[in-house]
C-alpha positions as CSV (number, residue, x, y, z in Angstrom):
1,X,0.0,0.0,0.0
2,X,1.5,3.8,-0.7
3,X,2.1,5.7,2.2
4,X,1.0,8.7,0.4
5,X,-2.3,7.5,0.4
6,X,-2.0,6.6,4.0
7,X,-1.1,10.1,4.5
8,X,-4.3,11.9,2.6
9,X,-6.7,9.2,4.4
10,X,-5.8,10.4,7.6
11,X,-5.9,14.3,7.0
12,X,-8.8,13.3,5.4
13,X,-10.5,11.6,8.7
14,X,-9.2,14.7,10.7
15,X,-10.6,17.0,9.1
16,X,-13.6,15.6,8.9
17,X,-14.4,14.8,5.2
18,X,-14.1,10.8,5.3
19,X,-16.4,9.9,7.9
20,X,-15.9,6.2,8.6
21,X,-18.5,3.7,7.2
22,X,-18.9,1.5,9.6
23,X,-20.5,-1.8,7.9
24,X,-20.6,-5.4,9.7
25,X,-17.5,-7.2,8.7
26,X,-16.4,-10.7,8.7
27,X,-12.5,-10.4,9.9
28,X,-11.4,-13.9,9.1
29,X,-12.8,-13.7,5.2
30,X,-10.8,-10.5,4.9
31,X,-7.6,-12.0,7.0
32,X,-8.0,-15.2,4.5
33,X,-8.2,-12.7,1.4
34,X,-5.2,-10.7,2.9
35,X,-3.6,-14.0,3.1
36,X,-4.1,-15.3,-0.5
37,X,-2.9,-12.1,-1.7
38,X,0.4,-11.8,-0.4
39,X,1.2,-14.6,2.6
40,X,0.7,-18.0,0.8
41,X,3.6,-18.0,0.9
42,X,5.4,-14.8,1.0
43,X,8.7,-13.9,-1.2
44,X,10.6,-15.5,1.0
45,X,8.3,-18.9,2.2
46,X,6.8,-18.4,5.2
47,X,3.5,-18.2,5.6
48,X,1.0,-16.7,8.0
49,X,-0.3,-18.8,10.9
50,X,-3.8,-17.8,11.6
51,X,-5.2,-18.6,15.0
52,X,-9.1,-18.4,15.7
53,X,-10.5,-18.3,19.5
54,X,-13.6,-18.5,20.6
55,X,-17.2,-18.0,18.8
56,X,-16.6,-15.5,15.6
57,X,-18.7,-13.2,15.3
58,X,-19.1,-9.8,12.3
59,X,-17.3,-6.9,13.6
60,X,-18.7,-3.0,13.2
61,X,-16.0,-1.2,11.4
62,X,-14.5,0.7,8.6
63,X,-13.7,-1.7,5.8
64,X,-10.9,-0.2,4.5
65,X,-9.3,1.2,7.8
66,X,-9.7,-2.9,9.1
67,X,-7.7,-4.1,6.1
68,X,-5.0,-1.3,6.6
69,X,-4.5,-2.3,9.7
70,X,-4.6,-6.4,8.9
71,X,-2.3,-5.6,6.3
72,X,0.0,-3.0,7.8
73,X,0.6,-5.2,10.8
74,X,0.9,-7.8,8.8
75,X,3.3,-6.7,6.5
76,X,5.7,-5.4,9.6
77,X,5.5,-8.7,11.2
78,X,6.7,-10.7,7.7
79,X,9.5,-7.3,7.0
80,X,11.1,-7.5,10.5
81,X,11.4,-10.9,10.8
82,X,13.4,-11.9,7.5
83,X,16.0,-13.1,9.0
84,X,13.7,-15.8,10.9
85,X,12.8,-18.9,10.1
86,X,9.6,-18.7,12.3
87,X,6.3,-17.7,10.8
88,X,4.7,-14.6,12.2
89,X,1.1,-15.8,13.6
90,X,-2.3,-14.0,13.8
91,X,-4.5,-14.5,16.2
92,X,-8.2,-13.5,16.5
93,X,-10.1,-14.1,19.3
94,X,-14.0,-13.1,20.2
95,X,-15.0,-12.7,24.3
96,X,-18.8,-11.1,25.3
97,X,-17.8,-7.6,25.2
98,X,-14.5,-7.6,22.6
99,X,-12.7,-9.1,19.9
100,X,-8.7,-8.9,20.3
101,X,-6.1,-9.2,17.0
102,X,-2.9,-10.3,18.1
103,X,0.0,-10.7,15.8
104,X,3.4,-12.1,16.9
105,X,6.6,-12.3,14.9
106,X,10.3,-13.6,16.0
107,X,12.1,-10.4,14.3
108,X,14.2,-8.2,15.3
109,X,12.1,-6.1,17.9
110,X,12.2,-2.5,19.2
111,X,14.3,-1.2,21.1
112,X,13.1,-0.1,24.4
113,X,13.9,3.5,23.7
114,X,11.9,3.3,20.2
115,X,8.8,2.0,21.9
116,X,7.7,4.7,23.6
117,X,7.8,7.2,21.0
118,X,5.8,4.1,18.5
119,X,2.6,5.4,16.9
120,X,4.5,9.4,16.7
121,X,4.6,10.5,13.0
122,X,8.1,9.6,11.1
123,X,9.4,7.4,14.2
124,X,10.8,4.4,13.2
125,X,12.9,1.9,15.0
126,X,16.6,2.7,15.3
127,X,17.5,-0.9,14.8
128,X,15.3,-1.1,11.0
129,X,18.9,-1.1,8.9
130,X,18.0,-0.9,5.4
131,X,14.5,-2.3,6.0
132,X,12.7,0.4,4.3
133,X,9.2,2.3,5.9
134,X,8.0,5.5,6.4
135,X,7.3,5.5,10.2
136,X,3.6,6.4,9.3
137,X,2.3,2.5,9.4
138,X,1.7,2.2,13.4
139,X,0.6,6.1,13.8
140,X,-2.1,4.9,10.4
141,X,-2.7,2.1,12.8
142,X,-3.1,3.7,16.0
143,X,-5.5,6.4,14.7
144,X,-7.6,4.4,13.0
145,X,-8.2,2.1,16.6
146,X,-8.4,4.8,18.6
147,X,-11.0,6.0,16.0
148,X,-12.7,2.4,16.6
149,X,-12.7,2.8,20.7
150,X,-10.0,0.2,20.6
151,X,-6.9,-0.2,22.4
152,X,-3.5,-1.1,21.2
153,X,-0.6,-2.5,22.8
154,X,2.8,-3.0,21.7
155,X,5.4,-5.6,23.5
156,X,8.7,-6.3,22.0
157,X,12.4,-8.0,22.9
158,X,15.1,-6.8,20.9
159,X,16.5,-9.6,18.6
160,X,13.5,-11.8,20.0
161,X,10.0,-10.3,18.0
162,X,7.1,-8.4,18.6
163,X,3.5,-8.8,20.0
164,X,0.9,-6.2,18.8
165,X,-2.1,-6.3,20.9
166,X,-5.5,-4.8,19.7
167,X,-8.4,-4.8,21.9
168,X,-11.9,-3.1,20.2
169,X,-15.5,-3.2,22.4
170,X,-18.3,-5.2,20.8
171,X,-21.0,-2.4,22.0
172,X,-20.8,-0.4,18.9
173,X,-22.7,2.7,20.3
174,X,-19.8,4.0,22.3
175,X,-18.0,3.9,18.8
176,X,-17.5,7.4,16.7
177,X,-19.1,9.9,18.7
């Protein structure tokens, strides 16, 4: 995806001519779309695990803002972890009140440092090398949850991978006010 379209979509949403369309969705077709597309397998073999917990059920959301986040995390798991061997895993999982994506890879993490200032505009990690990015993906990411009521969470372990945790609310009212 170009980040310059990332870019418009968001001053787009802030200044309030996109309003999201919020549409019942059904994550794991999308996820298995996003998967035939570009993870089975990707240029370098791996593919994507994808882990389903508990009953699934459609989730209230922006279509396109879903798959840029699918994808975008996605595709940061898969580009930080070349060097592994592991494949990065997706996990969705549905409780009463929310539905969680969580997506691991075995890459080369963030440094401590970098993790704090995740999510600003331009920040990337100062371990990335020649592993090229914009530093807009996670701040893309992180606007369009918080736009959903979600909540995001970010663990890492240099040289060991990353965990991004998304947590969004079932009750739909509470969402856009």
């Amino acid at each position: 995806p170009s980040h310059d379209i990332d870019f418009l979509f968001i001053s787009k949403i802030e200044s309030g001519r996109i309003k999201p369309q919020l549409e019942l969705l059904d994550i794991q077709a999308m996820l298995n779309e996003i998967k035939e597309e570009s993870y089975s397998p990707w240029t370098d073999g791996r593919t994507l695990q994808f882990i389903l917990k508990g009953e699934p059920r459609l989730v209230k959301f922006d279509k396109t803002m879903l798959r840029h986040i699918l994808s975008n995390l996605l595709s940061n798991a898969f580009k930080y972890s070349s060097e592994s061997t592991i494949n990065p895993a997706i996990r969705v999982s549905f409780t009463k009140q929310h539905w969680f994506v969580t997506v691991v890879d075995a890459g080369i993490g963030i440094e401590e440092e970098d993790l704090v200032r995740l999510g600003e505009p331009f920040v990337r990690g100062s371990n990335v090398g020649e592993i090229e990015g914009t530093g807009l993906g996670l701040m893309t990411i992180k606007f369009f949850v918080d736009h959903h009521n979600g909540f995001l969470r970010v663990r890492s372990k240099k040289n060991k991978g990353t965990m991004v945790s998304i947590r969004f609310p079932f009750d739909s009212n509470k969402i856009l006010k």
